[in-house]
VOLO-56712 format. One line per field, with one value per residue: residue number from 1; residue in one letter; chain; y, z, x of N, C-alpha, C in turn. Coordinates in pm, 1 decimal. Each point is the difference from the previous one (the first is absolute). Last residue first. Layout:
% VOLO-56712
resi [NUM | ...] $
resn [A | ...] $
chain [A | ...] $
n_yy [Y | ...] $
n_zz [Z | ...] $
n_xx [X | ...] $
ca_yy [Y | ...] $
ca_zz [Z | ...] $
ca_xx [X | ...] $
c_yy [Y | ...] $
c_zz [Z | ...] $
c_xx [X | ...] $
//
This chain:
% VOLO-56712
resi [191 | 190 | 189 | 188 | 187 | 186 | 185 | 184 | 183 | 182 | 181 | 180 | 179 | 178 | 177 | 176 | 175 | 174 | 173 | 172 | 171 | 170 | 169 | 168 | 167 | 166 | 165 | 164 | 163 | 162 | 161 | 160 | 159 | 158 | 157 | 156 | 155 | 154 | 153 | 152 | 151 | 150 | 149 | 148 | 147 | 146 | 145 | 144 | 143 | 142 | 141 | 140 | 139 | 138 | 137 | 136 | 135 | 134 | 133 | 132 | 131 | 130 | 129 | 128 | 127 | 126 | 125 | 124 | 123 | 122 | 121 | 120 | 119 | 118 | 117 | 116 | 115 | 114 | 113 | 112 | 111 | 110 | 109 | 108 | 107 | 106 | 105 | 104 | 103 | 102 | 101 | 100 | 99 | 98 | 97 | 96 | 95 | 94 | 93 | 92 | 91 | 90 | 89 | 88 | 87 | 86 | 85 | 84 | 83 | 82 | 81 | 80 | 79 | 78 | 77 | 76 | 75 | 74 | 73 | 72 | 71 | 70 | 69 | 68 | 67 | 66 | 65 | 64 | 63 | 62 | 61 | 60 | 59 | 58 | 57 | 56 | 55 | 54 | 53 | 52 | 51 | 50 | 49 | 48 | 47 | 46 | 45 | 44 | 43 | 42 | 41 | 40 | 39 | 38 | 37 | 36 | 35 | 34 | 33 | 32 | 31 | 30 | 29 | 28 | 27 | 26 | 25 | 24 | 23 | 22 | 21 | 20 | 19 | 18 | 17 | 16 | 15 | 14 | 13 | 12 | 11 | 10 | 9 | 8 | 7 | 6 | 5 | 4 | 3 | 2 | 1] $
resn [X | X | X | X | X | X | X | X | X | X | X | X | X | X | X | X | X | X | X | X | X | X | X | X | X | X | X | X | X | X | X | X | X | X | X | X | X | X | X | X | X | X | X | X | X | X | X | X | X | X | X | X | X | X | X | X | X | X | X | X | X | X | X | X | X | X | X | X | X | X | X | X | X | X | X | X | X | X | X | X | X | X | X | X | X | X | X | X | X | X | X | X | X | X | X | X | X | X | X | X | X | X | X | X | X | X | X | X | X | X | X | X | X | X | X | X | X | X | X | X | X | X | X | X | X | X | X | X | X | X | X | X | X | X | X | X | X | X | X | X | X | X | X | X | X | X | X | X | X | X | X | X | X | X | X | X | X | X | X | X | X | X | X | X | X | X | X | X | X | X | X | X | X | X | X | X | X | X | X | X | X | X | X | X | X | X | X | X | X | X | X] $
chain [A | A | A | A | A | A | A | A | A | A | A | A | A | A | A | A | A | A | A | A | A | A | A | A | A | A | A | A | A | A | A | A | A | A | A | A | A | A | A | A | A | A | A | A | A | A | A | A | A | A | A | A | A | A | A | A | A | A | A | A | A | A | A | A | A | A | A | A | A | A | A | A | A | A | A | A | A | A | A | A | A | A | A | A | A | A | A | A | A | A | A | A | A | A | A | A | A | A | A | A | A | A | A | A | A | A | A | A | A | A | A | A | A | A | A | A | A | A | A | A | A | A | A | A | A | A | A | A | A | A | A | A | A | A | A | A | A | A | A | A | A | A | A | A | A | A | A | A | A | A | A | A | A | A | A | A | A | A | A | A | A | A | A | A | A | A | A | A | A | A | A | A | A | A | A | A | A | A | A | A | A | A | A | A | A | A | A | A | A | A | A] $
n_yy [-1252.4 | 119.0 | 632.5 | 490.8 | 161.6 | -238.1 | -100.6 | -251.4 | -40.0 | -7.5 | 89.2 | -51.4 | 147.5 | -105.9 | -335.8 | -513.6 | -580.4 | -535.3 | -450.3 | -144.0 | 241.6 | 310.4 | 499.5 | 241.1 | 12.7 | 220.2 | -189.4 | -350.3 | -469.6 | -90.6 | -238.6 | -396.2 | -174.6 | 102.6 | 431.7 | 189.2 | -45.2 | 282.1 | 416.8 | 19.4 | 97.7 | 396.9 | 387.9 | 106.2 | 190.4 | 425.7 | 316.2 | 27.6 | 277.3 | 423.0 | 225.4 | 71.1 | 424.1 | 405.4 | 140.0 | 179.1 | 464.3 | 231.7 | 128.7 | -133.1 | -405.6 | -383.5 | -117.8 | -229.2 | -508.9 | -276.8 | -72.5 | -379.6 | -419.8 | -393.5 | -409.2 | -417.5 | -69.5 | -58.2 | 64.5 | 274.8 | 309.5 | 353.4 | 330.6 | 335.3 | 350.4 | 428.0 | 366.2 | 366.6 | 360.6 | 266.7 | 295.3 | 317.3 | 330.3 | 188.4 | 5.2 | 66.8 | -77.8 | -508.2 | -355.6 | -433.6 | -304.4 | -345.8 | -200.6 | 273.0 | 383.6 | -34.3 | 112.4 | 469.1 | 171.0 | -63.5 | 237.8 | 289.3 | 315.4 | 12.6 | -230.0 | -426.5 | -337.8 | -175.5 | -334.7 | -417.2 | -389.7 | -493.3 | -398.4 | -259.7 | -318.1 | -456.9 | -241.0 | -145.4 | -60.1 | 196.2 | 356.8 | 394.0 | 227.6 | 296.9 | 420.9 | 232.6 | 192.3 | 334.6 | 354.6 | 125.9 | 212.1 | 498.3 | 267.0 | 188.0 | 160.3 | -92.2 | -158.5 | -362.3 | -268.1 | -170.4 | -356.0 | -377.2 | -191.7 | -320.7 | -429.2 | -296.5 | -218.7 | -428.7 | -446.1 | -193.0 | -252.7 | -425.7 | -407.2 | -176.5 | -312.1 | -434.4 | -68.0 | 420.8 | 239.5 | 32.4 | 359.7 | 462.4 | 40.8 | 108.6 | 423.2 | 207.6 | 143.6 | -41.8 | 87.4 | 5.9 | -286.6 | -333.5 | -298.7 | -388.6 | -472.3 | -138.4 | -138.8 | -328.5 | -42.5 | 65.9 | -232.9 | -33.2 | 42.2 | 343.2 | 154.0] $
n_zz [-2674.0 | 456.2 | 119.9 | 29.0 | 175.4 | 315.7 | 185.0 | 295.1 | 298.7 | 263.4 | 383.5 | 570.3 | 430.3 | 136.8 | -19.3 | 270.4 | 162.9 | 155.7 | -201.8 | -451.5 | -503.1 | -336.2 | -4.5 | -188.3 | -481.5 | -323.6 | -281.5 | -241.7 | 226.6 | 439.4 | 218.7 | 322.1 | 273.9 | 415.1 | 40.7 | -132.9 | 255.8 | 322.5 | -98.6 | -19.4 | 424.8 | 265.1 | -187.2 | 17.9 | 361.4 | 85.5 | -230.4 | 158.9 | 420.6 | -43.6 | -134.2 | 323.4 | 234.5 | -122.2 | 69.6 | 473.7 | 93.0 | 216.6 | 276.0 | 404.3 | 4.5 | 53.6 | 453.8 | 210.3 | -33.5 | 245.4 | 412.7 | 51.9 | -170.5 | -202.5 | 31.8 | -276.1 | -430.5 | -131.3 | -388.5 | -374.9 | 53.1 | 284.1 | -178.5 | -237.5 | 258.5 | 82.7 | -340.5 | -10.3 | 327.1 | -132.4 | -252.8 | 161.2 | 192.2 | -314.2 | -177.2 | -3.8 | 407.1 | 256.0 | 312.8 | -59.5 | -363.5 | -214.9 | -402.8 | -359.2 | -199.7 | -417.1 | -350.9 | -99.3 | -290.8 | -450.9 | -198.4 | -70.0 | -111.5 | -371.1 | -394.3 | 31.8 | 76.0 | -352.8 | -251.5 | 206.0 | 140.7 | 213.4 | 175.4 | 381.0 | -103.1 | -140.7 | 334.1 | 493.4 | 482.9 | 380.5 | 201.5 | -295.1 | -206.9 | 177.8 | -59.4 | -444.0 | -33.6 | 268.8 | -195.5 | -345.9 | 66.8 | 102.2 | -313.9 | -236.5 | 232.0 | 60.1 | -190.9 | -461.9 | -397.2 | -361.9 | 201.0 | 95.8 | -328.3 | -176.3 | 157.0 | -130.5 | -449.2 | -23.3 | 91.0 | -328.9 | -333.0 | 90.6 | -36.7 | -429.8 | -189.0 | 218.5 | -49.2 | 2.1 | 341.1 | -60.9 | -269.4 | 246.0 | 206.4 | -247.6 | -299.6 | -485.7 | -513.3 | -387.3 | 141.3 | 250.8 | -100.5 | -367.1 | 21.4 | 324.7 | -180.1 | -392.2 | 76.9 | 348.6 | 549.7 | 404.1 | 419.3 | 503.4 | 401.1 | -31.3 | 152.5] $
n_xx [-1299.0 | 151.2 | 32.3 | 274.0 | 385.8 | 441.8 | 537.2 | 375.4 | 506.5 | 549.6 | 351.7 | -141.4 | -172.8 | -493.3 | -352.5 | 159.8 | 91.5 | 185.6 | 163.3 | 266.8 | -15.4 | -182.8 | -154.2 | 351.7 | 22.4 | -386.8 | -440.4 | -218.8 | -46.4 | -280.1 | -472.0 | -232.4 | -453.1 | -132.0 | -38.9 | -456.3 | -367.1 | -22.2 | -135.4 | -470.4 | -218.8 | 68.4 | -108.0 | -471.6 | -204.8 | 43.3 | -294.3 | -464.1 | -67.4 | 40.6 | -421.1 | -291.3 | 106.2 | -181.3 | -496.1 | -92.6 | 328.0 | 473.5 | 368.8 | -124.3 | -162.3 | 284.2 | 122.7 | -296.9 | 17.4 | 315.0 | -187.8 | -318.9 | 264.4 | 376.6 | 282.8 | -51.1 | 310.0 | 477.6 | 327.4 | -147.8 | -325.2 | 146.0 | 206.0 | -210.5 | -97.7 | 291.1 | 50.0 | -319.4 | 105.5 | 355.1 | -61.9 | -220.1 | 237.1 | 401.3 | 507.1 | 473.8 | 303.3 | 58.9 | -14.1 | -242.6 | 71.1 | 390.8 | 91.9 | -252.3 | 130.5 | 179.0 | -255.6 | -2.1 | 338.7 | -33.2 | -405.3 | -500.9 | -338.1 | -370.4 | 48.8 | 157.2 | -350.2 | -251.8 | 237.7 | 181.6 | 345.9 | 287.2 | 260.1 | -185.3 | -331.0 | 166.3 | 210.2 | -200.8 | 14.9 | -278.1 | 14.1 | 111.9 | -336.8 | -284.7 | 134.9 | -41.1 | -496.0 | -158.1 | 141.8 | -278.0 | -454.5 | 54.2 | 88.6 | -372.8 | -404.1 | -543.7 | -379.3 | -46.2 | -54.3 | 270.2 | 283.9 | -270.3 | -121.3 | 303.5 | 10.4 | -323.5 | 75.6 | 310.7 | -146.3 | -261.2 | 180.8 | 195.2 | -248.5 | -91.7 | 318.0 | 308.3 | 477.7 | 243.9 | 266.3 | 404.3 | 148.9 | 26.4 | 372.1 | 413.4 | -102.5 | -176.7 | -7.0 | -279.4 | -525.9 | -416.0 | -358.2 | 95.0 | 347.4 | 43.5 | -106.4 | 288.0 | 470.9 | 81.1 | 170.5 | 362.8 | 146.3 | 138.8 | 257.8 | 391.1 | 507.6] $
ca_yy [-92.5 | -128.4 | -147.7 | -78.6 | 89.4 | -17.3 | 124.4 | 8.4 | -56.1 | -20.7 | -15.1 | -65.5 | 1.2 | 131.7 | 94.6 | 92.3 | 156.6 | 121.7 | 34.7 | -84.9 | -77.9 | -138.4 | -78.4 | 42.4 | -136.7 | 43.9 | 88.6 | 124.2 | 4.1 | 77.9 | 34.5 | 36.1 | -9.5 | -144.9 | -27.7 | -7.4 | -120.6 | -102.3 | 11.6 | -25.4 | -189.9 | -106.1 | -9.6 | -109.7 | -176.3 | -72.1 | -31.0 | -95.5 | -136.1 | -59.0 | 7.8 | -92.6 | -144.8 | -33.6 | -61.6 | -81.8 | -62.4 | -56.1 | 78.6 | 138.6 | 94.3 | 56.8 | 53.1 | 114.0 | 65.8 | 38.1 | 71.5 | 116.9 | 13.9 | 90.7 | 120.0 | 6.6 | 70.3 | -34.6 | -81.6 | -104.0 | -101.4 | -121.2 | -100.7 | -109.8 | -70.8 | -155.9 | -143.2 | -105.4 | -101.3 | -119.5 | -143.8 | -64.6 | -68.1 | 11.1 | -59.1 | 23.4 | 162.7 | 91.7 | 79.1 | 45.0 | 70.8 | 67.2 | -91.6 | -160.6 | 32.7 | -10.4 | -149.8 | -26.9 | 31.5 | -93.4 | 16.7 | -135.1 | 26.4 | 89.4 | 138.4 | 31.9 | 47.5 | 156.8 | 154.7 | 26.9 | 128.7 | 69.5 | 59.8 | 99.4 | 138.9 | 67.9 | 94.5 | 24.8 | -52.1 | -85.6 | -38.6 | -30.8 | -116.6 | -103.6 | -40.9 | -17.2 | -129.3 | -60.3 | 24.2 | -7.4 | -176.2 | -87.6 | -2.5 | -149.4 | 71.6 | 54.9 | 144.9 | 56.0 | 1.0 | 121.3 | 116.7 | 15.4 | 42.9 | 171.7 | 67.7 | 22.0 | 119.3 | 126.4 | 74.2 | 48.2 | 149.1 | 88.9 | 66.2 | 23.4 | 142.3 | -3.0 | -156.7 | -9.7 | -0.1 | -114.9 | -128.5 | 12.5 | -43.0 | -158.4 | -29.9 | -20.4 | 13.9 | -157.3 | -2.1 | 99.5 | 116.5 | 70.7 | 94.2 | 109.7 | 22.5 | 18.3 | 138.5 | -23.5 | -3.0 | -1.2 | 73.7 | -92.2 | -103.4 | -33.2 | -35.6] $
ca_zz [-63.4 | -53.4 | 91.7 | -44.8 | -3.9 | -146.0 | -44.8 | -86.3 | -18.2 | -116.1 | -90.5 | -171.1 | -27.1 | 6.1 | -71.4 | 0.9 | -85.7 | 65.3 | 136.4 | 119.8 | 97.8 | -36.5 | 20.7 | 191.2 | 50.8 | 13.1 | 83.3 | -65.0 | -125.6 | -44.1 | -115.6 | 39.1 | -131.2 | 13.6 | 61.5 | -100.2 | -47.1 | 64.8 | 27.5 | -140.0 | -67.9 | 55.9 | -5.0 | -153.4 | 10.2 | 83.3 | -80.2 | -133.1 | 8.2 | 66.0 | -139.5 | -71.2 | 72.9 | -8.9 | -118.9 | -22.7 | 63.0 | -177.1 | -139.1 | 69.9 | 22.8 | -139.1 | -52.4 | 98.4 | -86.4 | -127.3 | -0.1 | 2.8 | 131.7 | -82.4 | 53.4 | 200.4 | -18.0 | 151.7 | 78.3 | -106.1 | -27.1 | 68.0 | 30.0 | -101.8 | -8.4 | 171.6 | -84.3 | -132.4 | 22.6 | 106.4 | -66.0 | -114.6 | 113.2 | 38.2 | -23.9 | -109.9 | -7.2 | -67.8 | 21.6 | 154.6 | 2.6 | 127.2 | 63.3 | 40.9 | 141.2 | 97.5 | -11.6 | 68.0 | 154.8 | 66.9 | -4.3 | 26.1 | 60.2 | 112.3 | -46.4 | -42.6 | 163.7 | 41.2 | -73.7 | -154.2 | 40.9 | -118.8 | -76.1 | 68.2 | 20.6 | -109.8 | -95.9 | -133.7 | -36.6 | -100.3 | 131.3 | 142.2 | -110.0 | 6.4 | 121.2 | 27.2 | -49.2 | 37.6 | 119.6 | -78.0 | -34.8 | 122.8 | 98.1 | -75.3 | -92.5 | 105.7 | 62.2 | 147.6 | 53.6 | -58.2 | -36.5 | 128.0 | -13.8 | -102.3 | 66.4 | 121.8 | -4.8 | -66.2 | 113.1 | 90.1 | -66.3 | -21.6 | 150.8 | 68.1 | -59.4 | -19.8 | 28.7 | -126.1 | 23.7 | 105.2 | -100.6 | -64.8 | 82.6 | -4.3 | 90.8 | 84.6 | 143.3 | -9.9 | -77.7 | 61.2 | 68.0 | -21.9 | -80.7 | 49.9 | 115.0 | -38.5 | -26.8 | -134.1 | -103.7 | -28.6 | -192.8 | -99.0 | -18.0 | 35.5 | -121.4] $
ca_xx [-93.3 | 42.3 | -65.4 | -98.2 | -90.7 | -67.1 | -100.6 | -86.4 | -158.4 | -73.5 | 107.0 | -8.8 | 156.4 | 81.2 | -28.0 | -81.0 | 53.1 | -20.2 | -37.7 | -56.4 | 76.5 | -6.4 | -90.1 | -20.0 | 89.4 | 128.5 | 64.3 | 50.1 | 83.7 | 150.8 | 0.4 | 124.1 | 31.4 | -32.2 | 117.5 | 162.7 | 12.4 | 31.6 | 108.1 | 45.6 | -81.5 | -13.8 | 113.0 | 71.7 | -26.5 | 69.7 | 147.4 | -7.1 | -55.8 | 101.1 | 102.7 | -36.9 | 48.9 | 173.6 | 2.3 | 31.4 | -174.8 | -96.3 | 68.9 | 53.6 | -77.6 | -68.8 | 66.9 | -5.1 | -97.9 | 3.4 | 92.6 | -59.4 | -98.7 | -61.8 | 105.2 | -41.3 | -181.5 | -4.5 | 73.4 | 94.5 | -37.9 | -41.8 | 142.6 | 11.9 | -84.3 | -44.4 | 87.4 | -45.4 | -107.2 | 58.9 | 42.2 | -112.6 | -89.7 | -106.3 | -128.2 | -37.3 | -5.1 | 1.7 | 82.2 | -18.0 | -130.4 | -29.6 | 85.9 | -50.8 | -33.4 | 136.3 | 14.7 | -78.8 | -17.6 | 72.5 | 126.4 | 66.4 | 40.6 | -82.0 | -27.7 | 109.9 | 79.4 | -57.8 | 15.9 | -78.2 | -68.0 | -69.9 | 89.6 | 105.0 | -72.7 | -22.5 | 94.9 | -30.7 | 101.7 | -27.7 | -37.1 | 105.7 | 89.5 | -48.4 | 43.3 | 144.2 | 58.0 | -63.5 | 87.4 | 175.7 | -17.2 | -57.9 | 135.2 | 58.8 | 79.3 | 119.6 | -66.2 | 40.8 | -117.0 | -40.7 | 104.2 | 85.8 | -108.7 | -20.6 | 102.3 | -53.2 | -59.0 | 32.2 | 90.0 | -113.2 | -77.8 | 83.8 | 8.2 | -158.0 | -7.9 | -168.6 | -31.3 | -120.9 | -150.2 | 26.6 | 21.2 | -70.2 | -87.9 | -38.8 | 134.2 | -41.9 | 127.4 | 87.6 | 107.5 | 110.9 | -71.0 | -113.8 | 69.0 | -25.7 | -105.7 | -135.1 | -54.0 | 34.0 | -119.6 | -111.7 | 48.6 | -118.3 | -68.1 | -86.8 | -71.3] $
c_yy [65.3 | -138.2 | -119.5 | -98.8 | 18.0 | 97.7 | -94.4 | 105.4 | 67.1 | -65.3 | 80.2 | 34.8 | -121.1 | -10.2 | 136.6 | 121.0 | 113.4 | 104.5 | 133.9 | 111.0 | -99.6 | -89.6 | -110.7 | -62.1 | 24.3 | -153.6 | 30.4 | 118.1 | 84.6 | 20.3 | 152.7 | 74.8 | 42.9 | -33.4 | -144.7 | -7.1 | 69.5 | -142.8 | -107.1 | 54.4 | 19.4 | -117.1 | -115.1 | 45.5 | -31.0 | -154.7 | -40.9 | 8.8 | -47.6 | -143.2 | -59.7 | -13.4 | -140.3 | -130.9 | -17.3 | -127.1 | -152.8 | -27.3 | -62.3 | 17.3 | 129.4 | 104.3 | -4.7 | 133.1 | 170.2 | 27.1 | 53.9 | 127.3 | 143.4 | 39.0 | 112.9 | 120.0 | 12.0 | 54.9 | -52.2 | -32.8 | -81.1 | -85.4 | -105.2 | -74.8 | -170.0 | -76.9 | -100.5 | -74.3 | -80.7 | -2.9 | -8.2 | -122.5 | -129.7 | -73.2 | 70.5 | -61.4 | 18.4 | 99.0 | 177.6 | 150.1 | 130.9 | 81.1 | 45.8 | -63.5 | -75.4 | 18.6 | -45.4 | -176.3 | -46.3 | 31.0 | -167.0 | -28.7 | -99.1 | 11.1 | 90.0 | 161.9 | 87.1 | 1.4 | 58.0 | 150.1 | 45.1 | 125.7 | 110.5 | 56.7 | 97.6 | 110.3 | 29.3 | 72.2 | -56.9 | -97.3 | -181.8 | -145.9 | -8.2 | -89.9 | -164.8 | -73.5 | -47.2 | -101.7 | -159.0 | -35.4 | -52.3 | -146.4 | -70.8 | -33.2 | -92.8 | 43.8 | 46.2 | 119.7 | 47.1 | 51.7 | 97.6 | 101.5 | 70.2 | 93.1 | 140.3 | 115.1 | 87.5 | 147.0 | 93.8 | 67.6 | 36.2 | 176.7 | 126.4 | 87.5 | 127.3 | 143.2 | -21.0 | -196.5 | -33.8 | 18.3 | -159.7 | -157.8 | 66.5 | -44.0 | -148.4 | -33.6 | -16.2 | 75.2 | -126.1 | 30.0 | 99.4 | 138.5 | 86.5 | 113.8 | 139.9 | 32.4 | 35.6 | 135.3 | -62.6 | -95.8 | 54.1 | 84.1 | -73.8 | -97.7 | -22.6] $
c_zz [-139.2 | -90.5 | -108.5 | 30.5 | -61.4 | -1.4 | -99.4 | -17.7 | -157.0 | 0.9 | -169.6 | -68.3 | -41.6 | -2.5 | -43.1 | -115.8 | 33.1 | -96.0 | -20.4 | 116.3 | 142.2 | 47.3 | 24.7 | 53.1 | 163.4 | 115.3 | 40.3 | 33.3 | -61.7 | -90.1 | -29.4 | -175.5 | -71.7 | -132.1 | 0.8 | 51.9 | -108.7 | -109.3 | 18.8 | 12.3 | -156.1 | -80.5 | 57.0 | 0.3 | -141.7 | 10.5 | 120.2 | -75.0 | -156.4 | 41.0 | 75.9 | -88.9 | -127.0 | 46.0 | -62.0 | -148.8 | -56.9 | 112.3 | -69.9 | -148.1 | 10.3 | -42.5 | -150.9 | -140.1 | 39.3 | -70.5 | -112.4 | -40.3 | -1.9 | 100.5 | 1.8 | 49.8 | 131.7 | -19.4 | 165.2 | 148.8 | -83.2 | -81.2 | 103.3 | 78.9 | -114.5 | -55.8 | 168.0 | 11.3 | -87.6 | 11.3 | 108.7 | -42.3 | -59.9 | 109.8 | 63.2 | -13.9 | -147.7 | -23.1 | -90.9 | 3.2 | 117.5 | 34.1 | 167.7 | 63.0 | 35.5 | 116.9 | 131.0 | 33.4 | 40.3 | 156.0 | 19.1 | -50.8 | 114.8 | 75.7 | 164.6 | -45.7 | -38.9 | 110.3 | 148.0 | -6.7 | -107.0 | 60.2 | -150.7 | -86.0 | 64.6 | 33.6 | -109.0 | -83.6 | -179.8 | -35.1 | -111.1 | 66.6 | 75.7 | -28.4 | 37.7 | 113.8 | -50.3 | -85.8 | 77.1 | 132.8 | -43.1 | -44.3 | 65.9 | 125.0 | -42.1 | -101.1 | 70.4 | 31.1 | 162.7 | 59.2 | -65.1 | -49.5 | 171.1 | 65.2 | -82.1 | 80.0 | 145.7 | 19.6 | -31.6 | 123.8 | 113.2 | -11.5 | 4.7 | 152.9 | 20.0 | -33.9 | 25.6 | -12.7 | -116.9 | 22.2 | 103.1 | -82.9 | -45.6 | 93.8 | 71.4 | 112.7 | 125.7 | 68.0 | -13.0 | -105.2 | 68.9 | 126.3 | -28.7 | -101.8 | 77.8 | 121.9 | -46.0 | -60.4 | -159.1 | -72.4 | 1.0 | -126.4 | -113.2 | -10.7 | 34.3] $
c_xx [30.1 | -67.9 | 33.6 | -36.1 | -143.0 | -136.0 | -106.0 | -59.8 | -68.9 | -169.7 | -111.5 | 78.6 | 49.2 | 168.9 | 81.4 | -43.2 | -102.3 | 14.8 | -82.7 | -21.7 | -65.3 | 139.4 | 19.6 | -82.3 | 4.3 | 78.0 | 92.3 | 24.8 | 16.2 | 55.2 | 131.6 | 88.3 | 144.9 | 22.0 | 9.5 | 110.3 | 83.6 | 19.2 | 79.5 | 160.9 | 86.8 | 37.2 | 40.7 | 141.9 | 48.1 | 1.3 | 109.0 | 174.2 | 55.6 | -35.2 | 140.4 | 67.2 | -58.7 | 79.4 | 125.4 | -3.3 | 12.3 | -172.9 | -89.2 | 37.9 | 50.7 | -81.8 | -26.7 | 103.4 | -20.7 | -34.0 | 95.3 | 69.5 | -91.9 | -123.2 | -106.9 | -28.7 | -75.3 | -193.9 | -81.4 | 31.0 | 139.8 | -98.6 | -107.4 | 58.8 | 45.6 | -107.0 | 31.3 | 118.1 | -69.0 | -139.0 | 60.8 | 138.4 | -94.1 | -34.1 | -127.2 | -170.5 | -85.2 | -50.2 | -6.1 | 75.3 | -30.7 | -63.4 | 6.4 | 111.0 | -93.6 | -90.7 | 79.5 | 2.1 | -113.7 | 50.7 | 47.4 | 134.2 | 133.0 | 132.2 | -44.1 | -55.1 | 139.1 | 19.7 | -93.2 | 23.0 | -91.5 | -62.8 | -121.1 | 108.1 | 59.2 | -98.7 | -63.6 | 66.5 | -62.6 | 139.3 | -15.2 | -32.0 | 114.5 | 72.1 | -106.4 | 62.3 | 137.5 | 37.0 | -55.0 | 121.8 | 113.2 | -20.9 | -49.7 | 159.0 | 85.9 | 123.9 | 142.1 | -35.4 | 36.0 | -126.4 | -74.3 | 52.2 | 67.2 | -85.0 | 37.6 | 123.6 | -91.6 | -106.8 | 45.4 | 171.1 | -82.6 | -75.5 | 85.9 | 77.3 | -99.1 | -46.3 | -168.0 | 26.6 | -64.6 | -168.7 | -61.3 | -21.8 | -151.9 | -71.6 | -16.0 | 124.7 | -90.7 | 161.5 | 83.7 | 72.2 | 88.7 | -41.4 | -128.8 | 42.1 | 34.8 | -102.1 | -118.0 | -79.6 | 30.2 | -30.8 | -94.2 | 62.2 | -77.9 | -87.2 | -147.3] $
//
């Protein structure tokens, strides 16, 4: 259940609707802020150079690391239009390994795994390898949606916002993204 109630509809009906989803509803507790994140994370999706799969892939496997069910039980339309399978999703549970993935996305998604879990970690050498599949106004674009998968992953999981998510989400312990039962298509932005 989640931590904080939303909003009162009057404060997020104006700027998300009134099927706003409930961690949308949970943010319009300061509406100003709500709307500016929203649309920062819009402006992120309609303002990408790299390939939508690729940020789709990077932030699936973030929310993992995150243990963020309400970003792990969600796929947006234009990682789903570029290409983005529930297989592929499956081949975050072992990046390393996987036959379906691009050189270019295992090296964007070593990178996310080390800023979500070990940032220290993050060395010449990884930048090296970035280098080898993205210039570097790519790499930057991965920086920034790495860090707000990061940081706002982190505090909606803390916010522990399950209630309207497929029930795979919103079980106790340890979940993962992949070999879901049932996730979110959303294809329009949340306003």
């Amino acid at each position: 259940m989640a931590r904080l109630d939303p909003a009162a509809p009057e404060q997020y009906e104006p700027l998300f609707g009134t099927d706003a989803p409930l961690r949308v509803r949970i943010y319009a507790q300061r509406p100003e802020l709500a709307e500016q994140f929203v649309a920062f994370g819009q402006f992120l999706r309609d303002h990408h150079v790299l390939p939508a799969r690729l940020l789709e892939l990077v932030r699936i496997r973030v929310a993992f690391h995150n243990q963020c069910r309400s970003c792990m039980a969600v796929r947006y339309g234009y990682g789903l239009e570029d290409g983005l399978t529930e297989d592929l999703v499956c081949s975050l549970e072992r990046p390393e390994e996987a036959s379906d993935l691009t050189d270019a996305e295992r090296s964007a998604i070593a990178y996310a795994d080390l800023l979500a879990t070990n940032h220290h970690a993050i060395s010449d050498e990884t930048f090296a390898e970035l280098k080898r599949h993205f210039s570097q106004p790519e790499i930057m674009e991965l920086c920034f949606h790495a860090a707000m998968y990061v940081g706002f992953g982190r505090m909606a999981m803390s916010l522990d916002m399950t209630d309207d998510l497929p029930e795979g989400f919103r079980e106790d312990g340890t979940i993962t993204p992949w070999r879901q039962d049932e996730v979110l298509e959303i294809t329009t932005p949340a306003r």
